[in-house]
Every structure is written in C-alpha cells, then in structure tokens.
N, C-alpha and C positions, 0 to 999 in steps of 0.2 A: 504494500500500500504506500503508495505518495505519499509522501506528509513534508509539506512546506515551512519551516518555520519561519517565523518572521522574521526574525536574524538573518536568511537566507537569501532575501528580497532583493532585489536588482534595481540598482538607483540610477534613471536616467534623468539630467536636466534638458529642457526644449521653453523658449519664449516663457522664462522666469517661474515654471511648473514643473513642478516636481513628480517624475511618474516613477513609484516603485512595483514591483514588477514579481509578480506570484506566482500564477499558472501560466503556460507559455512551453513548447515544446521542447525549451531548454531543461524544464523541469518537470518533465512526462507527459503534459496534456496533450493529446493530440490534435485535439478540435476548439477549445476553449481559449481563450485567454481571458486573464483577471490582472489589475494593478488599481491599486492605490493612487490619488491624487493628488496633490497638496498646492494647490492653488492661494497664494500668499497676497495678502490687500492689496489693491489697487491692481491688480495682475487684470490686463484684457489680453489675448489669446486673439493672435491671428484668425480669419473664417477660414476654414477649410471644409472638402465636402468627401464625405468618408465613403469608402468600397463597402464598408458591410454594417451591416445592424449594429449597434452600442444600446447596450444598456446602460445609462450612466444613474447613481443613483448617490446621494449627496447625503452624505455621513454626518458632515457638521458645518456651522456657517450659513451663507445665503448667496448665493451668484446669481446673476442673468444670464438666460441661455436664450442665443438668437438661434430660430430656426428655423431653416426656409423664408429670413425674413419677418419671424415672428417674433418675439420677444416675452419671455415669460419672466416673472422671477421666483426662483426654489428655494426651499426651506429643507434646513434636515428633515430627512425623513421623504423626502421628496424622490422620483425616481421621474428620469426622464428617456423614452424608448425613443432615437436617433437612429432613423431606416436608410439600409445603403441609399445611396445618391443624395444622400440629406446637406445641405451644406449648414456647419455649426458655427456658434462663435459662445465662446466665454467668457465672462467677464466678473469681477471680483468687486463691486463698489462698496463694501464692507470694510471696517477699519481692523479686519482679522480674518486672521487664515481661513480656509472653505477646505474640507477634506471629502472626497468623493471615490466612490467604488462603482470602478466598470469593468464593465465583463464584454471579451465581443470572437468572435469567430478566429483562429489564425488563420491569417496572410493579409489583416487590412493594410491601408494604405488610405493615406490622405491628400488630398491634392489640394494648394493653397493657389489662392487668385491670379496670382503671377505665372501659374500652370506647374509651378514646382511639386513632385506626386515626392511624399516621404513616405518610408515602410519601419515605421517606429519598431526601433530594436523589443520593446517591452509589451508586442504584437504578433513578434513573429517568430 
C-alpha cells in the first residue's frame, strides 16, 4: 500500500504559489494527481486554461476564482469543479495565506495567454 507522508511532499514554486505535491506517478498513482496549494496575500495567478478537469477545493482563507470569465468568491470549505478547456484565474485579495487541495487527472497541462502550454512537474 502507498502511503505518502507528508514529509514526502514535493515542493514546487510557479507565479508566487506554492504547489506541494502528493499523489502523482512519481509516487505510485497512476491516474490521479493530488497537491496542496499555498496561495500567499495579494498572490493573483496568471489565467490559464487547463487540458483536464480540477477539482480544486479550498482548505482555508478566501480567493477569487475567474472562470470562463466569471468570477466567484470561495470560502473554506468551498470546492470549485474546473472542466478541461476551462480557462482559470486566481487571485488572493485576503490579507492571508489561502491553502487549497486539488486533485486532477495525470498529464494536465496549462496553457497561458501568451500560448505558453506548461506541464507542471507536480501533474505529471
């Protein structure tokens, strides 16, 4: 049986977010991926528009999530389901950190406006 611990976790930084890094083929899943997010105040988050489903669901804090041009704002406890071709944007106007758990398919990829496609190591 897998068992992850949290000591274990894989820490990447990308546009001032912190994505630590759990289930993922490096660490047996085959299908899954899972990481942790640590989204720190003031943090707005390039849009990009994702290859596959996210479940992103928000642990603690409060962010803006633009979606397809909509704009919601989440509360812990909150969960927000981003469908491939969704294009996202994040944003932190909280005067504290926002910690979020998402889950999404391996081999996404993100492609930001400038047509730049990234294949986030903590995805794939």
């Amino acid at each position: 049986m897998p068992v992850v611990r949290s000591s274990a976790g894989t820490t990447h930084e990308i546009h001032g977010t912190r994505f630590v890094s759990y289930a993922s083929p490096r660490t047996g899943s085959k299908e899954l991926c899972a990481w942790r997010g640590e989204i720190p105040a003031g943090t707005k988050a390039p849009a990009h528009t994702v290859s596959r489903e996210e479940v992103f669901h928000l642990l603690a804090g409060e962010l803006l999530i633009t979606l397809d041009g909509r704009t919601e704002r989440v509360t812990a406890g909150d969960t927000v389901i981003i469908n491939a071709g969704a294009t996202l944007a994040v944003e932190n106007p909280a005067d504290r950190a926002a910690t979020s758990w998402v889950t999404t398919s391996v081999g996404l990829t993100a492609e930001l406006a400038d047509g730049t496609r990234i294949a986030p190591p903590w995805a794939n």
